[in-house]
N, C-alpha and C positions, 0 to 999 in steps of 0.2 A: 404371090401376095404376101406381102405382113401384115398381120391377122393379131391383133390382142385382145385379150379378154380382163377383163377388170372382175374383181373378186373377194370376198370375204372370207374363204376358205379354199385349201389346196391340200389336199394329201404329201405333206412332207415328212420323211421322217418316220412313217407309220402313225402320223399325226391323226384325231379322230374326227372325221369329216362326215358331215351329211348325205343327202344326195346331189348338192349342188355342186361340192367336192370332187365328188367321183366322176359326175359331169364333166368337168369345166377340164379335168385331165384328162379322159379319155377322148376327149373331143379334140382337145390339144395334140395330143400325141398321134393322133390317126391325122389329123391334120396336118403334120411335120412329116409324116411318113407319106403325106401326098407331093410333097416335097415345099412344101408353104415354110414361109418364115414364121415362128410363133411365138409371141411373149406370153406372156403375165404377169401381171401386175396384182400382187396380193396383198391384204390390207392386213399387215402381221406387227408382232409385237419388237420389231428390228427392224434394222434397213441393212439387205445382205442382197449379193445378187448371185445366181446358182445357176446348175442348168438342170433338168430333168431329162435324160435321154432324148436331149436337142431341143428341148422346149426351155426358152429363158425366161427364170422365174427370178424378179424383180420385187423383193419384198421389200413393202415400206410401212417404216413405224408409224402405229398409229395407238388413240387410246381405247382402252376397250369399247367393243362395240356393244356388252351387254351390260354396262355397270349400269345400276338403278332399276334392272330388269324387274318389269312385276311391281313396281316401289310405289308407296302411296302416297312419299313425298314429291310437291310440285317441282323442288327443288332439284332433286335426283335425277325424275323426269325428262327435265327441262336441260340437265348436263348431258344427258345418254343422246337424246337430240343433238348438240352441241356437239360431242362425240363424233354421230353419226354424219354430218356437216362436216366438222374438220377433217374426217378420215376421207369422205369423197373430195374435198378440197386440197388435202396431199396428191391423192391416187389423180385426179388433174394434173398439176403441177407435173407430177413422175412422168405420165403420158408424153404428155409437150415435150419436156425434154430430151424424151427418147427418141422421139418423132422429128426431133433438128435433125439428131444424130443416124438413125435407120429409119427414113419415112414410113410411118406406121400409113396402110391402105382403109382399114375399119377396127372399127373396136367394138366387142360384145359385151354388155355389162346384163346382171342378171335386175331383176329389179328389187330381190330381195336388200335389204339396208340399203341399196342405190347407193353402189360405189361409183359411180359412172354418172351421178346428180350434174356433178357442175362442166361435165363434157357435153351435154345436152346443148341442141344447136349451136359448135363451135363449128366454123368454117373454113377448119382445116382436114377436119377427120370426120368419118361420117358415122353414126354407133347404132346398134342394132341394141334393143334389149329381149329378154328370154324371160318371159314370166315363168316365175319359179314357184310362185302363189299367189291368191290372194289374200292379203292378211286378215280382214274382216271375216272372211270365212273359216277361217284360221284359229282368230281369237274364240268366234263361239264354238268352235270342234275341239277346243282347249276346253272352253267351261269356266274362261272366268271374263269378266266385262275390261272392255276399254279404257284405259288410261287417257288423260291429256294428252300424255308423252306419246303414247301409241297410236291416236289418232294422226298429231304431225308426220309421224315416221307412216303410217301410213298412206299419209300424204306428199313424201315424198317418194314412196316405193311405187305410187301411182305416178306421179308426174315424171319419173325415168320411164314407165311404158309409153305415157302421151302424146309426151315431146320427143322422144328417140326418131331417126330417123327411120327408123324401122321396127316391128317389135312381132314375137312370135310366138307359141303358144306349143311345146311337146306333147297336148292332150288338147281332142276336141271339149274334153270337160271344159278345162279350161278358158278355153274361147269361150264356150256359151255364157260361163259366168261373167267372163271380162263387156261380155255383146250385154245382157240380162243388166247389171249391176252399172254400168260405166259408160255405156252406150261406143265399147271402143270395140275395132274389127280387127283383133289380130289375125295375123299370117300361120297357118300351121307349120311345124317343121317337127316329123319325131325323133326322139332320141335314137342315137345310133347304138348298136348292140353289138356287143361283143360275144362270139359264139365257140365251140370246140374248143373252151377250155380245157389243159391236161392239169388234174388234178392230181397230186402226190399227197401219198397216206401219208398224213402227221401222228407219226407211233408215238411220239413223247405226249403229244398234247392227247391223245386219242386213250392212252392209259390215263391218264391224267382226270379226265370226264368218267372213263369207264370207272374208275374208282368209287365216283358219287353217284352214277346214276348207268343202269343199263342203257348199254348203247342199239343192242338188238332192233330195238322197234322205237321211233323216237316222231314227231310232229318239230318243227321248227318253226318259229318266229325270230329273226333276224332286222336290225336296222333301230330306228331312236325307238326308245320305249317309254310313250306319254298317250292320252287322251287322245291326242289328235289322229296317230295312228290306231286307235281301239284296242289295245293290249289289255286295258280295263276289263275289257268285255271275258278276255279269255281267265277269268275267274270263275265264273259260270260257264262256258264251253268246256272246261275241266274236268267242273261238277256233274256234268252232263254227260263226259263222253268217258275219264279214268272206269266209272265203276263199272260199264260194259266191255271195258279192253285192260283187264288187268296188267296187260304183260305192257301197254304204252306209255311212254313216256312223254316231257316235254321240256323241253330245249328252248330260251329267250337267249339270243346275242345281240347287245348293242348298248349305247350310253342311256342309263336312268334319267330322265329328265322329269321325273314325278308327275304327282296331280294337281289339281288346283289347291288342292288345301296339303302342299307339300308331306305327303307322305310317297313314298320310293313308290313305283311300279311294280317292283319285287315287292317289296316287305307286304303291300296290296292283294297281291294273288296268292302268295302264302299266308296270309293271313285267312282269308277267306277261303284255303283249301285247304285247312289242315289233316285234314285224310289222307291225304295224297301227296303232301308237301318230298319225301322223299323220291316221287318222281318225276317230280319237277327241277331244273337245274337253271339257274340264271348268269349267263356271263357277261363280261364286261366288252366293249367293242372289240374287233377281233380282226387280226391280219387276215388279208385275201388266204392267205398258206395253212392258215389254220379253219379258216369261213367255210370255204368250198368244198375241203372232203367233210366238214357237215351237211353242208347243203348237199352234196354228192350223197349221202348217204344214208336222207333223210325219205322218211314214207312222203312226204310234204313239207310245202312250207306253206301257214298260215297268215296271210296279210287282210286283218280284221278292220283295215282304216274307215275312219271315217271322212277324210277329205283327202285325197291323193293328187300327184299330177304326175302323173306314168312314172314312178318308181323305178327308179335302177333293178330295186331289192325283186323285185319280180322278172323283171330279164334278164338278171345273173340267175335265178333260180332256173327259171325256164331253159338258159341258154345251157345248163348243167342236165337238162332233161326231166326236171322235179316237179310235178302238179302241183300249180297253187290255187288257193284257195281264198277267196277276194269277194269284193261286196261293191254292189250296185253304187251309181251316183258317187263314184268318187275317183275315176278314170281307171281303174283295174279293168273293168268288165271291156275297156279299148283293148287292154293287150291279152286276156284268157277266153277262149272260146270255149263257153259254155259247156259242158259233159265231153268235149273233146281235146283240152290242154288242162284242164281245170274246171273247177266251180265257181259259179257266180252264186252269193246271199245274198237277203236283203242288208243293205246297210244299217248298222249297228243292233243288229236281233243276234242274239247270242245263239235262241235256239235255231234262226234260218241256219247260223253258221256251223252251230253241231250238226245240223241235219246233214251239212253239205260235207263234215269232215268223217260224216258215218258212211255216206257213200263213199268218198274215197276208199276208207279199209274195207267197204264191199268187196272192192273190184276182184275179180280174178285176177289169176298171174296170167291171162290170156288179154283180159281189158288193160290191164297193168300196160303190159307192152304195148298193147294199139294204143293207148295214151301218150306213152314215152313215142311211137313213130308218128305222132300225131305233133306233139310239140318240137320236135326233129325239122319236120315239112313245114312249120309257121316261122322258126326260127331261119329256114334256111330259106323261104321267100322274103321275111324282111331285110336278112342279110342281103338279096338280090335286088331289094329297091335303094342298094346304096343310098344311105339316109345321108353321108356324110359327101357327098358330090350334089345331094340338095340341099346342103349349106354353104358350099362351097358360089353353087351358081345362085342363092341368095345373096350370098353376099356380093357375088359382081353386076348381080340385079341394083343392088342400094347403090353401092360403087358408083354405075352409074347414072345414076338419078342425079347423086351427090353433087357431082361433076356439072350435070345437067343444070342445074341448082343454081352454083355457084359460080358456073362461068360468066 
């Protein structure tokens, strides 16, 4: 098959991408290596065509997709719409004409921005979308109210799931919201995992940290750092847990995307820790090469969200052998089993969450390990439901329907 995905983001470059990012390439490249043809079509500041270790990535200029973000003007608004519009109306256009040239068989668009808006029932190609959120859930796990501008955009990131000839759901959370809220029945499909990674010691970057903060004993939070993910929260989890484990520290890696009343993420939690602020360390996004032997060599990683939908940031941690630590009602509690890979809190209770990260440094160096061979044996039965041969026969399920359809 030729297989495209339509997109708003792509790890180029070392470029700093979400989770949709990290998706939309790993999915690709496991997909190319099944021997499928694969594009991309990504909605970038250029128009440059490239390849990525066989995956052809077809960037096309478009204008920003966040200008007026957050803006109180109608006007602003009302452009970043316009925006949003024009950039799915190029990434069309792109499609088709590749599609003369190498018959494209389906196309996967996410419904976040709805790059893939104006391929919606065209009757040539048939397109699946991948709910990546929902934004109304979104906005208030943000903390701040809905825009005009926000409400259309969120009405088109709805009507890419609607109208798609197929659409599907990486969390049952997910589904239930979309079933609850919208009266729609997505399809489940979970993300694919990547497992047994070889992790090389980064000495440069590893002195480099060690410099500012003991590395010995360390918690991690990794991935965007706002509201929506609950890194808020870990100001109080801190204050709770620094003064009984002197010798712990804590580690943030990811892009700042602040609070509702724009103050940083960082400048937040050290503000409100100043006891402790020397053992806290905040870094900026961070290559796989330099990520991993933290994540590799952390007691935990913390994933405080308060609205998730099955997280990369948790299956890379897991698939490195790491206990996480995650919160009800917000698809974590889909992939960590309870006192056996990890802890489940209540969502957004600082103290369930301390409670849950004191039991981790409980454990024995005997519980230690039956945890690590515990998350060993989940990793390596999801790797055995090949997630990525149930996207492959999803999509020859749509294929032919498509076909069906329109013959």
């Amino acid at each position: 098959m030729h297989i495209a995905f339509v997109t708003p983001e792509y790890p180029l470059n070392n470029s700093e991408v979400g989770g949709l990012g990290t998706y939309t390439r790993k999915t690709a490249l496991e997909l190319y290596k099944r021997g499928h043809k694969v594009s991309v079509f990504l909605e970038s500041n250029r128009d440059k065509v490239s390849s990525d270790n066989g995956v052809t990535i077809y960037e096309v200029k478009c204008p920003s997709l966040y200008y007026g973000l957050n803006s109180k003007s109608i006007l602003r608004q009302l452009t970043r719409v316009m925006y949003v519009l024009y950039s799915a109306f190029k990434i069309k256009l792109k499609v088709l004409q590749i599609h003369k040239r190498y018959k494209i068989d389906i196309v996967q668009s996410p419904n976040y921005l709805a790059p893939g808006y104006f391929l919606k029932k065209n009757s040539k190609v048939p397109i699946v979308s991948r709910v990546s959120s929902y934004a109304p859930l979104y906005h208030s796990a943000y903390g701040l109210p809905r825009t005009f501008g926000d409400y259309l955009i969120d009405y088109l990131e709805l009507q890419q799931v609607v109208t798609a000839d197929a659409s599907f759901s990486p969390s049952h959370f997910m589904q239930k919201v979309y079933s609850r809220y919208e009266n729609c029945n997505l399809d489940f499909i979970p993300t694919p995992v990547e497992i047994n990674k070889y992790v090389k010691n980064n000495t440069t970057v590893s002195k480099a940290i060690s410099s500012k903060i003991s590395l010995n004993q360390y918690l991690l939070y990794f991935g965007s750092l706002s509201r929506i993910k609950g890194v808020d929260l870990m100001s109080d989890i801190i204050n709770i847990i620094a003064p009984k484990y002197p010798n712990l520290n804590f580690i943030f890696a990811g892009k700042d995307y602040g609070l509702p009343n724009n103050e940083p993420v960082a400048r937040y939690v050290l503000r409100n820790c100043p006891s402790y602020r020397k053992r806290i360390l905040f870094l900026p996004y961070q290559k796989h090469s330099v990520l991993y032997p933290l994540i590799k060599h952390s007691i935990g990683v913390v994933i405080p969200s308060r609205v998730d939908n099955y997280p990369n940031t948790c299956l890379e941690a897991q698939s490195l052998g790491i206990p996480v630590i995650g919160t009800t009602d917000s698809s974590l509690d889909e992939l960590i089993i309870n006192n056996k890979t990890g802890f489940i809190a209540e969502n957004s209770s600082s103290i369930d969450i301390a409670k849950k990260i004191e039991k981790l440094l409980k454990l024995s160096k005997k519980e230690r390990l039956e945890m690590k061979k515990n998350i060993g044996k989940n990793m390596l039965a999801i790797q055995n439901e090949d997630r990525i041969k149930l996207l492959i026969n999803y999509y020859e399920k749509v294929i032919k329907t498509h076909k069906e359809q329109t013959s």
